[in-house]
N, C-alpha and C positions, 0 to 999 in steps of 0.2 A: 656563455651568454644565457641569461633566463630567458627562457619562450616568453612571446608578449601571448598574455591570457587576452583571450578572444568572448563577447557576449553576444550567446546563439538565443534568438525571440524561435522558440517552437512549441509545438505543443501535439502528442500522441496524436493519431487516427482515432477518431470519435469512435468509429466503427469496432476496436479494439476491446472498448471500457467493459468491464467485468461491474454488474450491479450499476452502473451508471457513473463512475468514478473515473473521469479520465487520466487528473494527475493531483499533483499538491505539489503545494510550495510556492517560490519564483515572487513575485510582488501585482500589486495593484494599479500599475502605473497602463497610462490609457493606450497606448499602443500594442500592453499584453492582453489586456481585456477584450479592446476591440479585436484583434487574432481571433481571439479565444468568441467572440458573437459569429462572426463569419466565418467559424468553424462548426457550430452547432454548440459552443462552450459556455458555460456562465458558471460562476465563482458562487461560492455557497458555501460557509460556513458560522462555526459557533464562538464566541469570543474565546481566547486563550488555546485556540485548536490553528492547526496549522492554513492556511490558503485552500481549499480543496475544489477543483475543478470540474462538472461535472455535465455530461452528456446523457439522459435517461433514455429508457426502451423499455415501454413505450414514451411517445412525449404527447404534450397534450395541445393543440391547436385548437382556436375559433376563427371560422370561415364565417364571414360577413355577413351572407346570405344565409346562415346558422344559428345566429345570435337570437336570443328569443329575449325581444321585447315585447311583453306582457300590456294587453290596453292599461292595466292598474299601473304599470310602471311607465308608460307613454305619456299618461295625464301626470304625473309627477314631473315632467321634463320642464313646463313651464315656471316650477315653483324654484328652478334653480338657476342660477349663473354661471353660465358654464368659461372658464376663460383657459387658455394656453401657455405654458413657461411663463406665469406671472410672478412662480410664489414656487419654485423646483424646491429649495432649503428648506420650505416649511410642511412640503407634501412629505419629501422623503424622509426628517425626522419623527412625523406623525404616523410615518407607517411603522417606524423602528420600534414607537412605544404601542403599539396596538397590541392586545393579548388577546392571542389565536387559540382556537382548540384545539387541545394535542399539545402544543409548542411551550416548550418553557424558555422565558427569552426571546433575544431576536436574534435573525442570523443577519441582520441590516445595524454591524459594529460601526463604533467609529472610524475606523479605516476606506469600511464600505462607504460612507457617507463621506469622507471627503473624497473618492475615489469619482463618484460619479457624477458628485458635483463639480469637480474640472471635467468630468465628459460632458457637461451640462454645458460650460463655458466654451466647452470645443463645438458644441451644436449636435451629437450623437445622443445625449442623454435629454430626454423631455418630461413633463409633467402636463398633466390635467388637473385643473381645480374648479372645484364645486363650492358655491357663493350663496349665501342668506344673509341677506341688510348686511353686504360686504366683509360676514362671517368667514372664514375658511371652515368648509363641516363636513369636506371629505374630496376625495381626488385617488391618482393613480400618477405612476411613473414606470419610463420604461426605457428602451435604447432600440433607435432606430436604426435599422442594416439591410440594405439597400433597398427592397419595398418591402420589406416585414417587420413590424414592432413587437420586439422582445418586450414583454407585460413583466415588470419584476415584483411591484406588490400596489395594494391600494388601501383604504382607510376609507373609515365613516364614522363621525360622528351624529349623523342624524339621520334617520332608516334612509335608505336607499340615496343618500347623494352618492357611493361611490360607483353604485350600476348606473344614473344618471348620467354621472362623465366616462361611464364604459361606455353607454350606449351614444351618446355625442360623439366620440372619441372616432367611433365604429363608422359614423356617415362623414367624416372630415377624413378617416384613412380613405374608405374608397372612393371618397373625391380626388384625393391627392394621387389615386393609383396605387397604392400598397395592395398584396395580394392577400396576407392574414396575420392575425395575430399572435405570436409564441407566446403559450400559457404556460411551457416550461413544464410544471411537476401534476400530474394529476390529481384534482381536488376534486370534492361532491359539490363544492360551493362554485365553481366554474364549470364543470360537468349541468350544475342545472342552467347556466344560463347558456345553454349550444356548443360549448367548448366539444371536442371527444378526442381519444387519444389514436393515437398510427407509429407505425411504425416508426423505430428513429431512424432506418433506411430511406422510407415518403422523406421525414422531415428534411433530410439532410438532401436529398435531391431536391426539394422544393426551397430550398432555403439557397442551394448553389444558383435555382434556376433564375433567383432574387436580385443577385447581386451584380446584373447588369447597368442598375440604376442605383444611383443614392442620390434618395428623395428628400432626407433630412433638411438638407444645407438651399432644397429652392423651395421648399413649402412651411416647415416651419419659422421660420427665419420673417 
């Protein structure tokens, strides 16, 4: 008789990763993804390159009370509309075609973008957008896990709407009780507004310490 082949959902000890690579391969499907958030995990890759999974050390968090809103960027807050999960498919296409410094491409493929928009349908995956005479001219998207929102990229079409819906974004998490933000990869562009990096040992204890609550499904919703 052939053995009945068995499908095992795992994924390495973050604590293990060499360079910040914890594995490759496996698929997009929301049950491995989400594993892979409430492991310390996110997917990150380049079209034509295989799945790649990855945990850095250092990682980069913004603590609430860290954020540095600027009076110049304060008075800006009025000139926007800020609204919630209105427009998830338009944010996270927008951020795919953005051209970054350094970056050739995006690592936000087609696969990634239907992937997160069924987490999006599932209530895990959200969006922020930023509004001018009912414009879309910038936002942010990211995956919430249990009180911590994994930040995955943002977009701006006109100076500063997408720190706008960062900083909006910032007083609606800790209304809601989330403890901080995951900025994930170390940048100068999130380093200037409060973000700073720790340990991926901090993160991963603080990220376990998370996961007694999921806030997704009673506050954005």
């Amino acid at each position: 008789m052939i053995p009945k082949l068995t499908y095992h959902l795992a994924f390495p000890d973050p604590r293990t990763a060499t360079e910040g690579m914890v594995a490759y391969g496996g698929d997009l499907t929301a049950s491995r993804i989400m594993m892979a958030y409430r492991m310390g995990i996110f997917p990150w890759y380049s079209a034509n390159d295989p799945i790649l999974w990855w945990s850095p050390d250092p990682r980069l968090i913004l603590e609430f009370d860290e954020f540095k809103l600027h009076k110049s960027l304060r008075k800006k807050i009025p000139h926007f509309e800020i609204r919630f999960d209105t427009a998830f498919a338009e944010v996270i296409r927008e951020c795919s075609t953005m051209n970054r410094h350094g970056q050739k491409g995006s690592w936000i493929v087609p696969e990634m973008i239907e992937a997160y928009e069924i987490l999006h349908g599932m209530g895990y995956a959200h969006s922020v957008e930023a509004y001018q005479e009912d414009v879309l001219v910038g936002g942010l998207y990211g995956v919430s896990v249990g009180r911590v929102f994994c930040g995955e990229s943002m977009f701006a079409k006109v100076s500063d709407a997408s720190k706008v819906a960062l900083a909006v974004l910032i007083e609606r998490l800790r209304e809601w009780g989330y403890d901080f933000i995951d900025c994930q990869v170390p940048t100068d562009h999130l380093k200037s507004l409060g973000a700073k990096e720790v340990s991926r040992d901090y993160f991963l204890e603080r990220l376990a310490m998370s996961q007694n609550e999921d806030l997704s499904f009673d506050t954005w919703n």
